[in-house]
N, C-alpha and C positions, 0 to 999 in steps of 0.2 A: 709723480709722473711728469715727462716732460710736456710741455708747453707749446713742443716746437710743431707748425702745422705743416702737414705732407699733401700731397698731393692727391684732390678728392674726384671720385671717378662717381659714375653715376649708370644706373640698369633700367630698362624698365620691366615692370611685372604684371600679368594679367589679376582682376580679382571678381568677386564677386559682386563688387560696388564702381566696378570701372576700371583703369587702368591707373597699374601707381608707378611711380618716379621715385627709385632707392638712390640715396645718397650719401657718400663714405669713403674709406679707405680699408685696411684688413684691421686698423686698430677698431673701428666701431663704426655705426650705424649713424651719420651727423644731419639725413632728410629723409621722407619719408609722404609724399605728398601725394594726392590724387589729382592727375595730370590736369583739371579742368580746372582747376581752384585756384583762386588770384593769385597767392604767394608763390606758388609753383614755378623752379627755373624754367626757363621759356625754354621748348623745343620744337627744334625746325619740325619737325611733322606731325607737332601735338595738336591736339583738339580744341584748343583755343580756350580761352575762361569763362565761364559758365556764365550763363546772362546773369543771373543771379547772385553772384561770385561779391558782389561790392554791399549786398544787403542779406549777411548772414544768417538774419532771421525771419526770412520770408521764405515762401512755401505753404501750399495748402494740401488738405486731404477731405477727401467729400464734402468741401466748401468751408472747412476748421480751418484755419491757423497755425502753421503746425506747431507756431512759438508756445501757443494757450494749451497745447497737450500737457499730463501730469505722468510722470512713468510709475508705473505701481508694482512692484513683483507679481510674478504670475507662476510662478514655479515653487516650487519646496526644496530648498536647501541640498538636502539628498539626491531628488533629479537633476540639479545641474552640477553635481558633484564632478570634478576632471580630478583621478587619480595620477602622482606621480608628477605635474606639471608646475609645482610651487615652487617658486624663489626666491630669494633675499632681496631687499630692497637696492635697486642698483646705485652705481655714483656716477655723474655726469662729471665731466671734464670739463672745465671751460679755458678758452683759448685766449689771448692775446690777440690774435690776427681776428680779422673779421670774415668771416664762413661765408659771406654772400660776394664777397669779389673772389674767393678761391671758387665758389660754384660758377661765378661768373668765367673766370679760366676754363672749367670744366664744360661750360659748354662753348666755348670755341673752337675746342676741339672734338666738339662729338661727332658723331659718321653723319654725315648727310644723307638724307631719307632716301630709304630703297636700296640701300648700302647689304651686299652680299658677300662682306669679307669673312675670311674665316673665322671663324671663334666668335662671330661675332652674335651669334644666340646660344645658347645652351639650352639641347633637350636635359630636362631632371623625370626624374619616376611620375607619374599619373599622366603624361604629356603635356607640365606643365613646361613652360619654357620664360628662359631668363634670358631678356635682351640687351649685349651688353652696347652702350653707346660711347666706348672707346675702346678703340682697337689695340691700347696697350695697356687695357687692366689687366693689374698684377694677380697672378694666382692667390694672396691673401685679398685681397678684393671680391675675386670671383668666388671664393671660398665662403667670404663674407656674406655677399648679395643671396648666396646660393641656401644659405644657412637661414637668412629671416624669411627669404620665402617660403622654407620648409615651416616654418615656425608658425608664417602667418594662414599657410594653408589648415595646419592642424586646428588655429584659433577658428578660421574659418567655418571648418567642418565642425567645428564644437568638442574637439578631443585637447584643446588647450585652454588656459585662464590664465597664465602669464608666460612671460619670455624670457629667454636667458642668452641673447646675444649681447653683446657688447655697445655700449652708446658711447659718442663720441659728441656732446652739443658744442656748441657756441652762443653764448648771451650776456647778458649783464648780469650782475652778482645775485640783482631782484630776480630775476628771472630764471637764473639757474635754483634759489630757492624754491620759486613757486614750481619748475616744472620736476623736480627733484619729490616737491610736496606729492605732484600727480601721478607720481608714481607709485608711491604707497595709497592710491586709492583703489580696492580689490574689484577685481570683477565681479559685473552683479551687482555694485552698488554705484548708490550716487549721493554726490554731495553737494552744499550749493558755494557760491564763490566764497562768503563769508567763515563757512567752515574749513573750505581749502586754506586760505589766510591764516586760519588758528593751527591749522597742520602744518604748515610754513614756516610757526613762529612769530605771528603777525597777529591783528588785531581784527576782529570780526569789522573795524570801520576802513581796512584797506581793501574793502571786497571790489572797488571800481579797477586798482589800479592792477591788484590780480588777475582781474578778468583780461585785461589789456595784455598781461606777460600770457598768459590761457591760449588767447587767441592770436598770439605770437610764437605759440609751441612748433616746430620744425619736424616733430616727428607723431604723423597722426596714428590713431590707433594704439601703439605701444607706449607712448603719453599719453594716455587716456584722455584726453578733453572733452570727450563724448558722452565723460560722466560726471559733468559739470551742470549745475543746474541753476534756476534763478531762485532766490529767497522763497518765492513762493510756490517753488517745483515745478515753476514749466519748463517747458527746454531752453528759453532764448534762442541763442544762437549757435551757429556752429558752420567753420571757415570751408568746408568742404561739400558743406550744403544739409540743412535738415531732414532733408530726409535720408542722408545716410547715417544721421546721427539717431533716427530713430529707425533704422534696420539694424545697427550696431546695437544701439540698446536692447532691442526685440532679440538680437543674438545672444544676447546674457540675461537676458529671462524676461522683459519686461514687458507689462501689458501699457495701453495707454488711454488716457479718460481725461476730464475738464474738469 
């Protein structure tokens, strides 16, 4: 597959956990952020980064830690059963150019807030809507953006377990293994860094540097990073904030204890 890097446009998408930031072109899906989270490309009329946003594992819940929680299964195999929605283990691409100065192009051209151009949202079915932030995304773009929001709504609602759009990363060789590795982690489970590493091809003692490429992942949710755990099954950390890493969890079955 070519190498060569096109031009990457960017949507935004309402969700259940906040508002997300797609990013891509019509070959694949290359960001995929929750607008308040530090990595996030800056947008004129985004929400700003989260206070929390710089200490990934902080957060509390009726005075706990959210870091000290343990996720335990809380369902039976059978009830979270999603017919029909299984895939093949995907293959990222990695690029030669660096994905964070083309994002950086892409938002110099995005619309400036309050912008009422045409095309420039898309109603889709339920009245969800895709907000596009440039005015000359190509039809396989909008095709694109339009396609994982479908996808992420069904994961939403609980009528999906995995995806079948297209990814498009950018990273280093380490990095494209580990988040390659995160992808063959199934919904509904969780693993901790030391075992992702031996998924990787690595060595249960690279679980630091893992953890680094993990929280370096560009596309949250469909790289599952949320179902990364610490050696001793608490949650650590997580770049978009703990507790949506423990509503995501709770969405694929899990109960939580200490």
């Amino acid at each position: 597959m070519s190498t060569e890097q096109s031009a990457m446009y960017r949507a935004r998408i309402d969700s259940p956990f906040g508002p997300i930031l797609l990013c891509g072109d019509g070959a694949g899906l290359a960001g995929l952020y929750f607008t308040d989270q530090k990595d996030c490309p800056p947008l004129a009329d985004g929400p700003g980064v989260r206070s929390d946003s710089s200490r990934p594992g902080s957060g509390t819940a009726g005075g706990v830690p959210l870091r000290t929680l343990r996720p335990a299964r809380r369902l039976a195999a059978a009830q979270r059963a999603v017919e029909g929605t299984d895939s093949a283990p995907r293959q990222m691409v990695l690029f030669s150019d660096d994905v964070e100065s083309t994002m950086e192009k892409a938002a110099a051209t995005s619309a400036p807030a309050g912008r009422a151009a045409e095309g420039a949202a898309l109603q889709s079915a339920g009245a969800r809507v895709l907000e596009l932030l440039q005015q000359d995304t190509p039809a396989g773009g909008v095709a694109l953006f339009s396609r994982v929001q479908e996808e992420l709504a069904e994961y939403f609602e609980g009528e999906r377990k995995s995806f079948d759009f297209p990814l498009q990363l950018k990273g280093t060789m380490f990095q494209i293994k580990v988040w390659n590795a995160l992808c063959e982690v199934p919904y509904g489970e969780v693993v901790s860094y030391g075992d992702l590493a031996v998924r990787a091809g690595l060595t249960t003692g690279h679980g630091r540097p893992v953890g680094t490429a993990v929280g370096r992942n560009p596309v949250a949710i469909v790289v599952p990073c949320h179902r990364i755990i610490g050696s001793n099954r608490t949650l650590t950390g997580y770049t978009g904030g703990l507790e949506r890493k423990v509503a995501l969890l709770k969405l694929e079955g899990f109960g939580f204890g200490r």
